[in-house]
C-alpha positions in Angstrom: 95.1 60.2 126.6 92.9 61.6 123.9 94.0 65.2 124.8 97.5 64.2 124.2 96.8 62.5 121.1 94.7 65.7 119.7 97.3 68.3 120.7 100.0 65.3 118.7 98.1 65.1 115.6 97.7 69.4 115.8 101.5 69.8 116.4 102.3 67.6 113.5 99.6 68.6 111.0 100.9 72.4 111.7 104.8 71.3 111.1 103.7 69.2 107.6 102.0 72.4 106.3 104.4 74.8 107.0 106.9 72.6 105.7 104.6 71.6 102.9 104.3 68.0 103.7 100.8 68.0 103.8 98.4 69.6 101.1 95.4 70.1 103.9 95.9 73.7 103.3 96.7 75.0 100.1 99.7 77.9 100.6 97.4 80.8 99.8 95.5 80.2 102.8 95.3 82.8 105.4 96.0 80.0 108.1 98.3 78.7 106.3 100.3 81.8 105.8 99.9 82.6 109.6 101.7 79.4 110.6 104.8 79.8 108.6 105.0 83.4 109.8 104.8 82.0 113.9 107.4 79.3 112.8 109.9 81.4 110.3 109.4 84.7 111.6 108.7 84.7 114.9 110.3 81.3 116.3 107.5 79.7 117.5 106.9 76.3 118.5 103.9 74.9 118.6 104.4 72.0 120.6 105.6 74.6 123.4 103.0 76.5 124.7 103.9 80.1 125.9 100.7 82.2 127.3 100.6 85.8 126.1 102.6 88.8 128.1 100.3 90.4 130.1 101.2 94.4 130.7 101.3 95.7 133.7 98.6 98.2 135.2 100.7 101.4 134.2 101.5 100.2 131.2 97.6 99.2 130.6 96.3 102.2 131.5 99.1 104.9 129.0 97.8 102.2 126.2 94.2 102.6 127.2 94.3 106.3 127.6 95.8 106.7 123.8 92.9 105.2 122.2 90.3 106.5 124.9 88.2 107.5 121.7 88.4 104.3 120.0 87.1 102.6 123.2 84.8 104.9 124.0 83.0 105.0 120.5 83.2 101.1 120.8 82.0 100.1 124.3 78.3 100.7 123.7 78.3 98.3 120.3 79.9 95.7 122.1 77.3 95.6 124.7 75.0 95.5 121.8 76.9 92.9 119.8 77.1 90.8 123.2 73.1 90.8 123.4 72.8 90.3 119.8 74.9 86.2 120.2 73.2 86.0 123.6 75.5 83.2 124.5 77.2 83.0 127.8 80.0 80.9 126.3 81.7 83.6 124.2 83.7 87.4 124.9 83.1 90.5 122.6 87.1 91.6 122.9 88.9 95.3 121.3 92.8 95.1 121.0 94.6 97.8 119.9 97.1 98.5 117.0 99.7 96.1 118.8 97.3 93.1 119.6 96.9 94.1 123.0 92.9 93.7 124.8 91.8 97.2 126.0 88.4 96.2 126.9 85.9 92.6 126.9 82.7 91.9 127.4 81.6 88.5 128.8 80.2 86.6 131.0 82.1 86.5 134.8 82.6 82.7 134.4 83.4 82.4 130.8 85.9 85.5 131.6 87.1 83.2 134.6 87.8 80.4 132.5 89.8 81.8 130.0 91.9 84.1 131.8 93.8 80.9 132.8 95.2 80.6 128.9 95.9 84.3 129.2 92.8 85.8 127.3 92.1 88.9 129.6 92.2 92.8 129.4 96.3 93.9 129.3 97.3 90.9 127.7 99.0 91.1 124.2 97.7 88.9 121.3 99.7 89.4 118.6 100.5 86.6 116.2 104.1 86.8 117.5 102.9 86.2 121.1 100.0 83.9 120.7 100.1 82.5 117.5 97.6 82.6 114.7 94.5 83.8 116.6 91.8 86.0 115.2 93.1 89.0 117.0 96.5 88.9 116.3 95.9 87.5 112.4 93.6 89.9 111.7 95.9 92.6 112.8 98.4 90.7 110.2 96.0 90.5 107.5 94.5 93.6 107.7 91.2 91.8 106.6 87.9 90.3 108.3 89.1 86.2 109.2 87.2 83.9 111.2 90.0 81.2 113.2 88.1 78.0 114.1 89.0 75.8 117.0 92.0 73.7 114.8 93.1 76.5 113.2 94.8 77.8 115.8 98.5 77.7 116.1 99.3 76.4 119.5 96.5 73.1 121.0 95.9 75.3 123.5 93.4 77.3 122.3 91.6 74.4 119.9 88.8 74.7 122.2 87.7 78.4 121.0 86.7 80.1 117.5 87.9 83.2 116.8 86.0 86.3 114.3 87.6 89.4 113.8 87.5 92.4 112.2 89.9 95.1 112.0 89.0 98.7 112.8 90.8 101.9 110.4 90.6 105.0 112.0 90.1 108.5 109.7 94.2 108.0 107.9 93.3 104.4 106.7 95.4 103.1 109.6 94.5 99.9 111.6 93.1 101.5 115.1 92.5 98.1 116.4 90.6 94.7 116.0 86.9 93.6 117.3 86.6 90.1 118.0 84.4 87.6 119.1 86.2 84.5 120.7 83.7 81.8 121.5 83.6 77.9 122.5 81.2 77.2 119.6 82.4 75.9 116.2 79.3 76.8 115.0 79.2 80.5 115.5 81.9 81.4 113.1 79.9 82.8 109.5 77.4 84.2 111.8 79.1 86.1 114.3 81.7 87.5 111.2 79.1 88.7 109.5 77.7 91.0 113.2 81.2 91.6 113.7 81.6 93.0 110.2 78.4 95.5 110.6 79.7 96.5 114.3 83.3 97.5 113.0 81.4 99.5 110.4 78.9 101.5 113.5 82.3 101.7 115.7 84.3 103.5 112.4 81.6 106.1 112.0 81.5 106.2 115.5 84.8 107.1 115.8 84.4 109.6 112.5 82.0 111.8 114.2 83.8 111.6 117.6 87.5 113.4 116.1 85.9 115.7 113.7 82.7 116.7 115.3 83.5 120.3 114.7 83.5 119.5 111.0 80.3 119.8 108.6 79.1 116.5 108.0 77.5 115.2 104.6 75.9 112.0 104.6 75.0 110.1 100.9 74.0 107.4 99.0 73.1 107.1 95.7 70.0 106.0 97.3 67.6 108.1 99.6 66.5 105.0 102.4 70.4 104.5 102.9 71.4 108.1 103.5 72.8 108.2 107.2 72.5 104.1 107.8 75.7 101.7 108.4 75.7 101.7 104.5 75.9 105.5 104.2 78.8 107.4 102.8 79.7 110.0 105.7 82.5 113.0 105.0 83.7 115.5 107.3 84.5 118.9 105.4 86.0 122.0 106.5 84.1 125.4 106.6 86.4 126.2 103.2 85.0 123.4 101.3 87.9 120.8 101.9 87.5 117.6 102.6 89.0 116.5 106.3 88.0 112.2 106.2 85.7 110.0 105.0 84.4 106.8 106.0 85.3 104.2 103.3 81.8 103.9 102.0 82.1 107.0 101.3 85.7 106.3 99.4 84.2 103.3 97.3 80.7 105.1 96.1 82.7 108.1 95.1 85.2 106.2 93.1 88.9 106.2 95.3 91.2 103.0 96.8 92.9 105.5 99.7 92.2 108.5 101.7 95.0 110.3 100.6 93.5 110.7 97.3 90.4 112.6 98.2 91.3 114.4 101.7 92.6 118.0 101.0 90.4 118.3 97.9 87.3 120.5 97.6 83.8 119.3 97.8 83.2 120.7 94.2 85.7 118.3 92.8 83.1 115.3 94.2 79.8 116.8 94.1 78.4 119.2 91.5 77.3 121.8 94.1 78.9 124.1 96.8 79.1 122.8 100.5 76.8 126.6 101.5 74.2 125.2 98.3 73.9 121.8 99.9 73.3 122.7 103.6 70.7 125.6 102.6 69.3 122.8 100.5 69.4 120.4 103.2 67.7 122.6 105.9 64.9 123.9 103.4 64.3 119.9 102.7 64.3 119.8 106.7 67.2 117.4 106.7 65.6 115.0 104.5 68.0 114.0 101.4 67.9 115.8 98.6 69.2 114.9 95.2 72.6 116.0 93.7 75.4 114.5 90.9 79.1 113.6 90.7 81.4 116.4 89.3 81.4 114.5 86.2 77.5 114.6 86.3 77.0 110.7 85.5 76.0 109.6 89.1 73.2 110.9 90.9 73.0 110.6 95.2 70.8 111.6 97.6 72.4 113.5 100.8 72.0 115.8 103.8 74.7 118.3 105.0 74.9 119.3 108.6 76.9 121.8 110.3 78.3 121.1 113.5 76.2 121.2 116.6 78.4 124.3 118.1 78.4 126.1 114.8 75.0 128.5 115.6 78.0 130.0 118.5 80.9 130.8 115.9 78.6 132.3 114.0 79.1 129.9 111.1 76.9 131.1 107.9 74.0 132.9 109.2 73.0 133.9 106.6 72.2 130.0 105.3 71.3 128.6 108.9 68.5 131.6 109.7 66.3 131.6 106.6 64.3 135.2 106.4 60.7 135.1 108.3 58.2 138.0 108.0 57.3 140.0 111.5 53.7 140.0 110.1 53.6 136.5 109.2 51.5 134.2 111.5 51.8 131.2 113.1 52.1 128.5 110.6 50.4 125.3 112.4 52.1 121.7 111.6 52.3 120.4 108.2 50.5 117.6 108.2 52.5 114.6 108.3 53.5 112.7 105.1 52.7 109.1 105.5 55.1 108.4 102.5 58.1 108.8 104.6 57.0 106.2 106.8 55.6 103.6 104.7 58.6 101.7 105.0 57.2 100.8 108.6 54.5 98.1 107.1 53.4 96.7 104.2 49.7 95.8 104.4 49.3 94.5 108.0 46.0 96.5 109.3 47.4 96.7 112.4 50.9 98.2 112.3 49.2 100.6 109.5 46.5 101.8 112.5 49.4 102.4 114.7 50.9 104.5 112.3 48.1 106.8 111.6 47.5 107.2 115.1 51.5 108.0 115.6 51.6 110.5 112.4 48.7 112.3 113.7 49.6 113.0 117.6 53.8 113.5 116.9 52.2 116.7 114.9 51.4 118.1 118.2 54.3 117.3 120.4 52.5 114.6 122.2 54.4 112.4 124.3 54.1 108.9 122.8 55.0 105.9 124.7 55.8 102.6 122.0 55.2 99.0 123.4 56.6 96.0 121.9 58.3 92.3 122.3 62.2 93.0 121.9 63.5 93.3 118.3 60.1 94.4 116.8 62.0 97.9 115.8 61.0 100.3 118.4 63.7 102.3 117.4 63.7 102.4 113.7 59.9 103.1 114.5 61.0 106.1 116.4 62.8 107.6 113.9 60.4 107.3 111.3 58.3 109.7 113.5 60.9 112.0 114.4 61.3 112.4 110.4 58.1 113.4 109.9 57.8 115.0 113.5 57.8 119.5 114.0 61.9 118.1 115.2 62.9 116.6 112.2 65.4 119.7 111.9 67.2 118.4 114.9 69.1 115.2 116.3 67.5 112.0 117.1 69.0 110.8 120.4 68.3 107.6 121.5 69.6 106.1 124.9 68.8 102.8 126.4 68.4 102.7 129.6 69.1 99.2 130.2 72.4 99.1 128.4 73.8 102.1 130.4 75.3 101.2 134.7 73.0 102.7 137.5 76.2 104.7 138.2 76.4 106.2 134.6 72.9 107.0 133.5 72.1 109.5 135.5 75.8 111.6 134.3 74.6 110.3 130.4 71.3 111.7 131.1 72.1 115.2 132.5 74.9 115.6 131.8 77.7 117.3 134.2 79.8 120.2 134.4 84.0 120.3 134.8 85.3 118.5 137.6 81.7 117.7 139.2 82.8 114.0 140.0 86.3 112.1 140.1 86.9 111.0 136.3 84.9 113.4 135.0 86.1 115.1 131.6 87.8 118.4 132.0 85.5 120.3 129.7 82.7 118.6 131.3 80.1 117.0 129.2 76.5 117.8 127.5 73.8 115.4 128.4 71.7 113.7 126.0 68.6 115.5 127.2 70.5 118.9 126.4 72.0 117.1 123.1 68.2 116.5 122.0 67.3 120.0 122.4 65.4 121.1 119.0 65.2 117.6 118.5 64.1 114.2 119.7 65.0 112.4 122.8 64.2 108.2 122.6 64.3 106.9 125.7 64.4 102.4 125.0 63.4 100.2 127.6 62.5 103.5 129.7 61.0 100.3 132.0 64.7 100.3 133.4 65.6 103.5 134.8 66.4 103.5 138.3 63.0 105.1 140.9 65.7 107.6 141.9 66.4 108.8 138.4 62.2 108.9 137.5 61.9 112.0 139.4 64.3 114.3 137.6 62.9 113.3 134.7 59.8 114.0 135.6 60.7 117.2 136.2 62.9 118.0 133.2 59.3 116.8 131.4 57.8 119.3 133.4 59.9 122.4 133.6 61.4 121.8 130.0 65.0 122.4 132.4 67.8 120.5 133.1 70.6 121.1 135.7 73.9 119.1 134.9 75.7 117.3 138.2 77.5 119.8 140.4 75.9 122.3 138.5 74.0 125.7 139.7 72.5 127.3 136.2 70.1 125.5 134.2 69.2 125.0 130.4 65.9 125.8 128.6 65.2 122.2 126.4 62.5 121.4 123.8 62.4 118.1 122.0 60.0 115.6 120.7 59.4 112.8 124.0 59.3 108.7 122.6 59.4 106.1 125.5 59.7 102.5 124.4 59.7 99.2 126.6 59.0 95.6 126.4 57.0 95.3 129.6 53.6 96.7 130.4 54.4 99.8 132.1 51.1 100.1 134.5 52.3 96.8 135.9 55.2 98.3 137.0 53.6 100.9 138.1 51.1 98.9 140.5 54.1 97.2 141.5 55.9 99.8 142.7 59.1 100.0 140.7 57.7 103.0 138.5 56.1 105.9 139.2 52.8 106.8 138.5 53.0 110.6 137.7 56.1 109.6 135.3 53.8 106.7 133.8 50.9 109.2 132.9 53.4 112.4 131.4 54.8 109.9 129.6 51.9 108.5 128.1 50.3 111.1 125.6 49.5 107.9 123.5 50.8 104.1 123.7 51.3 102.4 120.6 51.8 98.6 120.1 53.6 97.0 117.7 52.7 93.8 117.1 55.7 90.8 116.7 56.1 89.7 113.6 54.7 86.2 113.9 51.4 88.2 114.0 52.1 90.3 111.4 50.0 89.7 107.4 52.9 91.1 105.9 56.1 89.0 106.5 56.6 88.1 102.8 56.6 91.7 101.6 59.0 93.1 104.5 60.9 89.9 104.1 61.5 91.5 100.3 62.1 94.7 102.1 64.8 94.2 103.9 66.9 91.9 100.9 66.5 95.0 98.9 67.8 97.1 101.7 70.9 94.7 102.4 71.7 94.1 98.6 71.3 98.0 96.9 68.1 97.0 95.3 70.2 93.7 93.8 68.5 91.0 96.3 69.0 87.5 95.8 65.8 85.2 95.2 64.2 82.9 97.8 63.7 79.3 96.8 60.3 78.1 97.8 61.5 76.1 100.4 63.6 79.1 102.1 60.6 81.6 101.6 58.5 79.1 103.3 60.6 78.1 105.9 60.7 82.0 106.6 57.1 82.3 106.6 56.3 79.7 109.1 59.3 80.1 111.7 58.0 81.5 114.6 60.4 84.6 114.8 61.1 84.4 118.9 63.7 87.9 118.1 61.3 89.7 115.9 62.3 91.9 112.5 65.9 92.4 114.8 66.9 88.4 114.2 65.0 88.1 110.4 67.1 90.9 109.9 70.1 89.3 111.0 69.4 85.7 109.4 68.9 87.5 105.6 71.9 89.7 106.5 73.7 85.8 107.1 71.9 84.4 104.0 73.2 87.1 101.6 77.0 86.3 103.3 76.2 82.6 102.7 74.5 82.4 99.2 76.7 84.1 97.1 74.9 85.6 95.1 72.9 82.6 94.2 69.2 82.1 95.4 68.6 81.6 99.0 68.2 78.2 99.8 67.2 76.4 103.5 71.4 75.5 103.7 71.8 79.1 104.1 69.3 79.4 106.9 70.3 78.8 110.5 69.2 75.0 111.9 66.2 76.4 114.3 64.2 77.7 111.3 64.6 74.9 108.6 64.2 72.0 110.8 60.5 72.2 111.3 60.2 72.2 107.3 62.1 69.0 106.7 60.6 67.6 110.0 57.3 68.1 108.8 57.2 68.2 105.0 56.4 71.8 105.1 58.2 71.9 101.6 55.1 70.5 99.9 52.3 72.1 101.6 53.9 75.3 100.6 54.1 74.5 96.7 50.2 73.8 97.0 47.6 75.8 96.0 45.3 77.1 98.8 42.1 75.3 96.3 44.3 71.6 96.6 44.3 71.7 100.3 41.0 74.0 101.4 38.7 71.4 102.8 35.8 73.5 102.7 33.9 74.5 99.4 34.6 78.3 98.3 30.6 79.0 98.5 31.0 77.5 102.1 33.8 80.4 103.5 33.8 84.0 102.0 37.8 84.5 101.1 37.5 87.7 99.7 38.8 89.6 102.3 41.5 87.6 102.3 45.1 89.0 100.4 47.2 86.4 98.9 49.7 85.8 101.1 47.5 85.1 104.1 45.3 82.6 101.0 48.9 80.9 101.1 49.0 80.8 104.7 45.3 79.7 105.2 46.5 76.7 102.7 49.8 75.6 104.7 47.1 75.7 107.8 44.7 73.6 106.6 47.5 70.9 105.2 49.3 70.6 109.0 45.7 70.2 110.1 45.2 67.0 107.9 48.2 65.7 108.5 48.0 66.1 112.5 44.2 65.0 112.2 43.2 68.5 113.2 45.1 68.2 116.7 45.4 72.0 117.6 48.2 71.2 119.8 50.7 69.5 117.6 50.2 71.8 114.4 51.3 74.4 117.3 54.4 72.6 117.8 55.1 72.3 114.5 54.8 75.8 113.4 57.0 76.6 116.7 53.8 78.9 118.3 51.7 78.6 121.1 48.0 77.5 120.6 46.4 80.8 121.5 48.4 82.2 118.7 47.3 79.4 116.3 43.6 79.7 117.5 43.6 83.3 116.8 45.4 82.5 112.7 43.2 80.3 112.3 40.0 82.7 113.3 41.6 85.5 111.2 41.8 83.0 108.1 38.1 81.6 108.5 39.4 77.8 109.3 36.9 76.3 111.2 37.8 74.5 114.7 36.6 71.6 113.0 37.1 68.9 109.8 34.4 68.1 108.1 31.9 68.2 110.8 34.1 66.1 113.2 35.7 67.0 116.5 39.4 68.4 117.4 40.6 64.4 117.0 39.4 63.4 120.4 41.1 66.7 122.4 39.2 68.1 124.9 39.0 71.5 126.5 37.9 72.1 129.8 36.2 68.5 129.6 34.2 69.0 126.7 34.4 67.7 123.5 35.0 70.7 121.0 31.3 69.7 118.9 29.7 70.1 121.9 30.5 73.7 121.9 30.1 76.4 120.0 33.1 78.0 117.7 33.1 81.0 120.2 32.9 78.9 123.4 35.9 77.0 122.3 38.3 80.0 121.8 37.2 81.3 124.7 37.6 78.6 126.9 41.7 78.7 126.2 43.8 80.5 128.8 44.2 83.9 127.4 46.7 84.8 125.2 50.2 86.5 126.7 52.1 89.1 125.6 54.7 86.9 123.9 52.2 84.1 122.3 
């Protein structure tokens, strides 16, 4: 009865808007707007539920086949953007120009369940076939919209919230719509905002996918963003003209369309020749170097690249092979300039170890092998080195080996030549081994790749050869080797599911990055990365917000801060970042426990020990600040290890260990741990060193 009374009130709140009965909505709104187009334009009734037109399989598959680059360029960051919600109750959807789904990722029950109200691959959402959606109203608006539950046209789909994004291709056009449809009201703000950034990955995706025979210039008016989501990116012609841009590119260099800047010469945006800028770029070894508008008033930062084929046209020889000396010897490596990897910490001792170590082995081709929980940036890691690496000159490939099907790897690995297996391109295709050639080759979550796979890699490692599927001849390779997983590799190894002569060729040196609830630093890479999402305009953290960011316990690493500031700056408009513009999780321990006021005290106003008592001076201030907000949960929990543990959302191991690094005593005042016992024994019957070590020992994700 109360489903019938819902889908009531629906119908008639929808017929009093449209016929402006009702102010809920004023008639600006997007939702609005979408409802009187379904009941004006398109005839629709929402009180009569008609499911979506599902295509048949030949019509599927012409539709499919038309955008095969679109899909293609897009399938890998929806698998990402899947993993990124991690909710089982949601599909990552693409629909194409007309509002039909070309491809979904999802969960096999939540696919099951909604494939009764016609949400599956072939069918067509259009607003004129299913309402006001987020599909088929994004495709209307031309515009990012989020549809929540109610805001739906038909009470059918009131149960689901909708984010969308629409995707332009190189013309400007729509090329089709990524979505997120979901069961949780909740999701909306933060899945638009992923959505938004995956659109953007899938656009430049698709840029270098249909002119990757072009020359490629990649700028910013600042250096750290030159080749990032936020990167301008345009594809010019060997006479100087440009072919597209990406609309980064459009807005930094001052034009609303496409049309006004394709055709026209490089000279007419940037005060130097396309030949200038690539000798530039390859004397600079690829990293940006500085140039100005035509009109000379803006200054940017890019590198130009020729196309990966352009060696075998013989494109510019004369700027590609600078002139070497016969007699000349055999320069050794440059030594490696820390500066162009600083971004990687700022002042935890141990990530800056691991760095040192890193910049000092990539200078000799050493294979290095990077251990860390997921999300502690592996990858961004990776390509600091490779930037500073004898490579840097050539690509950085990365390829996960989790993300990729058993069936597919081994074909995305090696590569394979024309007509080697059924579905196979005609041309055949280049591996990513043989893509990384000259360059580096990042092998993520290397922990996954099938036993049978492990021994032609071994011996690609080995021969520095590769032989595509159904192929006879091979290639000569040479690239920089970085491994990364989450798990400990020699337990795989001693359990049998990787092998040992793999394990040790891989491991010239292992680095671990610690997670980030470990790391000294949090406040300054905190700063970091609002600088990096903003242009250097960030938004200011109340104390609350900065503290509730300090203390949460970071489960996802730098990947989910990363994410929640990227949300914040969506949410705060422009206005300081306050707890309401943090997710639940990582404010509720703040107002829980009154964390608000321990972090507005001074570390002297809550240090229970006399300063001639502890030596603080190796100490910086943040971790004084964090010694303080310590020390206050102690008091108030009566110096119960377990419960401040609870509160800060970390295990005890990790708390004993803060707590060690920050000289806090396992004890107030000369009493015990508030009647807890380890092992048995009161804590002042042991010594400080006794009670640490009688604790389980600390896991790799304490």
């Amino acid at each position: 009865m109360s489903l019938l009374t819902d889908s009531t009130m629906h119908v008639r709140e929808v017929l009093n808007v449209v016929n402006h009965q009702l102010a809920t909505r004023p008639t600006s709104d997007p939702v609005a707007q979408s409802w009187a187009r379904c009941m004006n334009e398109f005839r629709l009734d929402p009180s009569r539920f008609v499911a979506p037109p599902v295509l048949t399989d030949y019509e599927l598959s012409s539709r499919r086949e038309a955008m095969g680059d679109l899909i293609a360029c897009s399938k890998l960051e929806m698998t990402t953007l899947y993993q990124q919600l991690a909710d089982p109750e949601l599909a990552v959807v693409l629909v194409d120009a007309g509002g039909m789904i070309v491809h979904q990722v999802s969960s096999v029950p939540f696919a099951e369940a909604v494939a009764a109200d016609g949400f599956r691959v072939g069918a067509v959402w259009s607003e004129r076939e299913a309402g006001t959606n987020g599909m088929g109203t994004c495709l209307a608006e031309r515009d990012c919209i989020a549809v929540c539950q109610h805001e739906h046209f038909y009470p059918r789909y009131t149960s689901l919230t909708c984010s969308a994004a629409p995707i332009f291709d190189d013309s400007g056009e729509i090329a089709g719509v990524l979505d997120v449809t979901s069961r949780s009201k909740l999701l909306q703000q933060h899945s638009l905002v992923l959505v938004g950034m995956s659109r953007q990955m899938i656009e430049n995706r698709l840029l270098d996918a249909r002119y990757r025979h072009a020359n490629m210039i990649h700028f910013h008016s600042r250096p750290e963003f030159v080749g990032t989501l936020h990167g301008g990116k345009l594809a010019v012609a060997d006479d100087s003209t440009v072919l597209a841009a990406n609309r980064s590119a459009l807005f930094q260099l001052g034009f609303r369309t496409l049309r006004e800047l394709r055709g026209r010469r490089i000279e007419e945006a940037f005060n130097a020749s396309l030949e200038d800028m690539i000798a530039r770029s390859i004397r600079g070894s690829f990293h940006p170097v500085t140039v100005y508008s035509a009109n000379a008033t803006n200054r940017f930062f890019l590198v130009a690249q020729t196309p990966q084929n352009s060696a075998e046209r013989g494109m510019r020889v004369a700027v590609t092979a600078p002139p070497t000396r016969a007699s000349a010897p055999e320069k050794r490596p440059a030594p490696a300039r820390l500066d162009q990897i600083a971004h990687l910490e700022f002042g935890d001792p141990r990530m800056a170890s691991q760095i040192q170590l890193a910049a000092r082995v990539v200078q000799r081709k050493i294979p290095i092998i990077l251990r860390g929980q997921t999300g502690t940036g592996k990858e961004v890691f990776a390509q600091a080195l490779h930037s500073i690496s004898p490579h840097a000159s050539g690509p950085f490939v990365p390829v996960n080996c989790a993300s990729l099907p058993e069936n597919l790897i081994e074909s995305e690995l090696f590569g394979y030549r024309a007509g080697a297996f059924t579905g196979a391109q005609r041309e055949g295709r280049r591996g990513k081994i043989v893509q990384a050639n000259g360059g580096t080759l990042f092998l993520d979550e290397i922990g996954d790749m099938p036993l049978t796979l492990q021994a032609r890699l071994l011996r690609v490692i080995e021969e520095h050869e590769v032989t595509p599927l159904g192929g006879e001849t091979t290639i000569k390779v040479d690239f920089q080797l970085i491994s990364a997983s989450h798990r400990n590799l020699l337990e795989l190894v001693h359990g049998g599911q990787f092998r040992e002569d793999l394990y040790y060729r891989l491991k010239g040196v292992e680095l671990n990055l610690p997670p980030l609830s470990e790391r000294v630093d949090k406040l300054a890479l905190i700063h970091h990365l609002l600088e990096n999402e903003t242009n250097n305009d960030p938004p200011e953290l109340t104390p609350e917000a900065e503290h509730a960011l300090l203390t949460y316990a970071w489960p996802g690493n730098i990947r989910q801060l990363r994410h929640v500031l990227q949300m914040a700056i969506a949410l705060c408009d422009g206005q300081p970042i306050r707890c309401d513009d943090l997710p639940v999780e990582i404010t509720q321990r703040v107002s829980e426990y009154g964390l608000v006021a321990a972090s507005r005290a001074a570390p002297s106003d809550v240090d229970p020990h006399p300063a001639d008592e502890v030596d603080l001076s190796a100490l910086n201030a943040i971790q004084l600040n964090e010694r303080g907000t310590v020390l206050t949960l102690l008091d108030e929990h009566r110096w119960n290890v377990s419960n401040v543990a609870k509160a800060l959302g970390i295990s005890r191991n990790t708390l004993y260990r803060k707590m060690r690094r920050l000289y806090i005593r396992l004890s107030h005042d000369g009493s015990a741990l508030d009647s807890e016992l380890i092992d048995g024994v009161p804590p002042d019957e042991m010594s400080p060193n006794d009670s640490l070590s009688k604790e389980s020992p600390p896991t790799a994700d304490a």
